[in-house]
C-alpha positions as CSV (number, residue, x, y, z in Angstrom):
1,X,365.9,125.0,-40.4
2,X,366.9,126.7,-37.4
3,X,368.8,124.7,-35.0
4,X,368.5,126.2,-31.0
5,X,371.7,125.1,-28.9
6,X,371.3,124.5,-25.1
7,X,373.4,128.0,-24.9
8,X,371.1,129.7,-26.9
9,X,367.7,129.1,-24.7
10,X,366.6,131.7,-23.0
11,X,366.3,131.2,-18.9
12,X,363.4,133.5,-17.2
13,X,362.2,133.1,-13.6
14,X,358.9,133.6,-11.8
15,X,356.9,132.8,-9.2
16,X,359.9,129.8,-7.8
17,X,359.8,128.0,-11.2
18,X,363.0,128.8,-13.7
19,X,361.7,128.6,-17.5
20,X,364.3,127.5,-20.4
21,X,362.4,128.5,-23.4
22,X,363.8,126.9,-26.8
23,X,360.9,127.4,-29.2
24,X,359.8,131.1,-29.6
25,X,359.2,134.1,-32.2
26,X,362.4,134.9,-31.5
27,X,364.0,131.6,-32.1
28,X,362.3,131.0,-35.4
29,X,359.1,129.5,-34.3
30,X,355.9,131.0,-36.4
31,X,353.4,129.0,-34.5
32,X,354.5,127.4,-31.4
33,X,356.3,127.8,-28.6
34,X,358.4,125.2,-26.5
35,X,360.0,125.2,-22.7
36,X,361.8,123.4,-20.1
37,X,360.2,124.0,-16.9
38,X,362.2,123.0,-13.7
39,X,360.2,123.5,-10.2
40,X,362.2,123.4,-7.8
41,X,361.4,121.4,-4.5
42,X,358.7,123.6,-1.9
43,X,357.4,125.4,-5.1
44,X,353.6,126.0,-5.3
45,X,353.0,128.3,-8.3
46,X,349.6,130.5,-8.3
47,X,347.0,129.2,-9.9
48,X,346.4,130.9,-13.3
49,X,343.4,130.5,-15.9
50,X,345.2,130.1,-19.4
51,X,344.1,131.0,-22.7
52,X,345.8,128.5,-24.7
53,X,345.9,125.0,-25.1
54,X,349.0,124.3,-23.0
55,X,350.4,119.9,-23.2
56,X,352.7,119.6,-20.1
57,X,354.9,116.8,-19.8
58,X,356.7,115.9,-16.8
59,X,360.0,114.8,-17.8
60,X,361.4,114.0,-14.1
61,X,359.9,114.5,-10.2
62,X,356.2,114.6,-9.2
63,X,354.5,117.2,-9.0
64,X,350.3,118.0,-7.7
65,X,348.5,119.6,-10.3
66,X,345.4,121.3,-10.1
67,X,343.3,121.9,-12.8
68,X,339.7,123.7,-12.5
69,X,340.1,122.8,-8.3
70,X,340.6,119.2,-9.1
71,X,344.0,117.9,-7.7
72,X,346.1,115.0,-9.1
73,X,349.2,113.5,-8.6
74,X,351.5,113.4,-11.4
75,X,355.1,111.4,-11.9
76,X,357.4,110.8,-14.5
77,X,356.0,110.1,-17.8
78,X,352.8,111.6,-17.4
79,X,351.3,114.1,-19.8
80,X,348.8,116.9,-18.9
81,X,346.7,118.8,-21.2
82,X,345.5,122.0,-20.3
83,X,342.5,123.3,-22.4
84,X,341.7,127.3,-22.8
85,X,340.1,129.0,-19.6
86,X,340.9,126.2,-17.6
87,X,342.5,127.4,-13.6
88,X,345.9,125.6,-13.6
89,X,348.4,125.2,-10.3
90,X,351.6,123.5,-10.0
91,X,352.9,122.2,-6.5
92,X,356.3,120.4,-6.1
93,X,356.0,119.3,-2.5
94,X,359.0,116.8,-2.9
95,X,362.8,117.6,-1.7
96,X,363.7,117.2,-5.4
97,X,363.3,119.1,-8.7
98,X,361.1,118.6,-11.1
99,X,361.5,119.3,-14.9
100,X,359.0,119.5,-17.5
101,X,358.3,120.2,-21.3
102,X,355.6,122.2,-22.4
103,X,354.1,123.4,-25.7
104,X,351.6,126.2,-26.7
105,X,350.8,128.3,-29.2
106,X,352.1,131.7,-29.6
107,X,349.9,134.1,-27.6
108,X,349.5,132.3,-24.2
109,X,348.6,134.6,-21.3
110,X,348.0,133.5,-17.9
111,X,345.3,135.4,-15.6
112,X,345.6,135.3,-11.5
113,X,343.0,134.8,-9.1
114,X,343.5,138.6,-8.7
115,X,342.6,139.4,-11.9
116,X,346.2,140.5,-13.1
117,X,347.5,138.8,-16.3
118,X,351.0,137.8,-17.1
119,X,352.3,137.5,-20.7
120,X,354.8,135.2,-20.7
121,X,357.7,136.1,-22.8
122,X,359.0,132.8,-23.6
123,X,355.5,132.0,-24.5
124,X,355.1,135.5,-27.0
């Protein structure tokens, strides 16, 4: 059973947001893959179509998310699920951090409005 340490998660950055991926090929995981997400304060990430089932849980902060142009608020506790094709934005417009866990399958990719697509790799 593979045990992954706090010192063993691998940190990424993009677009404002820092990602602390735990779950992974790499890691041992055949199926899924699992991340901390912390967004800091002022962060509005693009919004990106995704082609896998993504469950976002907000583990501190409040955060707007958009999904498919519809905006909610969401705090502590709350859970998000993000179905394939469906245009997802994050917006922290608090003067804290927020943090987050997600799981997806292996695979996810995220397309811009632009058209360009972004293959995560604590997601691959």
């Amino acid at each position: 059973m593979p045990v992954v340490r706090p010192s063993d998660a691998v940190v990424h950055e993009i677009h404002g947001a820092r990602f602390v991926s735990y779950a992974t090929p790499l890691s041992g995981s055949k199926e899924l893959c699992a991340w901390r997400g912390e967004i800091p304060a002022g962060t509005k990430a693009p919004v990106h179509t995704v082609n896998r089932e993504e469950i976002f849980h907000l583990l501190t902060g409040d955060l707007l998310i958009t999904l498919d142009g519809r905006a909610d608020r969401i705090t502590a506790g709350d859970t998000v699920i993000i179905n394939p094709g469906t245009a997802f934005g994050v917006e922290n417009p608090t003067r804290r951090t927020a943090t987050s866990w997600v799981t997806t399958s292996i695979g996810l990719r995220a397309e811009l409005a632009d058209g360009s697509v972004i293959t995560p790799p604590w997601a691959n």
